[in-house]
N, C-alpha and C positions, 0 to 999 in steps of 0.2 A: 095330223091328218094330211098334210099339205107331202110330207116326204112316202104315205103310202103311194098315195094318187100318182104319184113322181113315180116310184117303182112299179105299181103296177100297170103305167101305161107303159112302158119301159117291157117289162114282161111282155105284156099282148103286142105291142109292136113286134117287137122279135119273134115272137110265135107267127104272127102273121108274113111277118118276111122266111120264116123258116118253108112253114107251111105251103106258101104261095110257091116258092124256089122247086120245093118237093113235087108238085103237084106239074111243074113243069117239065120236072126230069120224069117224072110216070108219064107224061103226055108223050115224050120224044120214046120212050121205051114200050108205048103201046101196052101201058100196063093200069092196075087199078088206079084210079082219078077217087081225088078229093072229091065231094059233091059242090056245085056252085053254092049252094048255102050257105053251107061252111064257112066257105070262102068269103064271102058277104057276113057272115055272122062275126067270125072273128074283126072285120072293118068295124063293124058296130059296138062290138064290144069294145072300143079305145083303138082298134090295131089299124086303123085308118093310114096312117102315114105306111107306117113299115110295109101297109099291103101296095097301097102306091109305089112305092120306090121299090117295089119286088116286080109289081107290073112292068115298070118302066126298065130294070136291072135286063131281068130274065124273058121281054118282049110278051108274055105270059097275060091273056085275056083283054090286049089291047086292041080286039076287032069286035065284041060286044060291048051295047050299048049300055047296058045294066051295072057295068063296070067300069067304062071310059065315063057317064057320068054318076052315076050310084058312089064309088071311090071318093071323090072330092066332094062328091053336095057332104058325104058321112063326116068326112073330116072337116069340111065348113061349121058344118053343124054342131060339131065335136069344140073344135073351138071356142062356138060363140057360147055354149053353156059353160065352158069352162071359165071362160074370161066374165060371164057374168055373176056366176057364184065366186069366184076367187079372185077379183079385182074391182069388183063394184067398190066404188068410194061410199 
């Protein structure tokens, strides 16, 4: 159970840094945009980091608030369910 969870946060992160990357290059090219839900959805789905470190890469959604704090409460969050299912003594 413990090597899915591994892979498919592994997955959605990378989905989320793809994703996020993407949506910046349509942003510079004035062309179709991701929707911001999306964009938040894949964070919630697991891809919390990867979307973080896409924001921070590619400068990308770091002047809303929904994102500068939404991005890390998701991934706080993310953690502390993980460390409590999978390392409670």
């Amino acid at each position: 159970m413990h090597s899915f969870l591994y892979y498919y946060l592994i997955f959605i992160n990378c989905t989320a840094f793809v994703v996020y990357g993407a949506d910046k290059a349509f942003a510079k090219l004035h062309s179709w945009r991701v929707p911001e839900i999306v964009l938040l959805f894949l964070a919630a789905l697991g891809g919390s980091a990867g979307a973080f470190i896409a924001m921070q890469l590619f400068r990308h959604k770091t002047q809303h608030l929904k994102f500068i704090f939404g991005v890390p409460l998701i991934f706080f969050l993310q953690v502390a369910v993980i460390s409590y299912f999978f390392y409670k003594g």
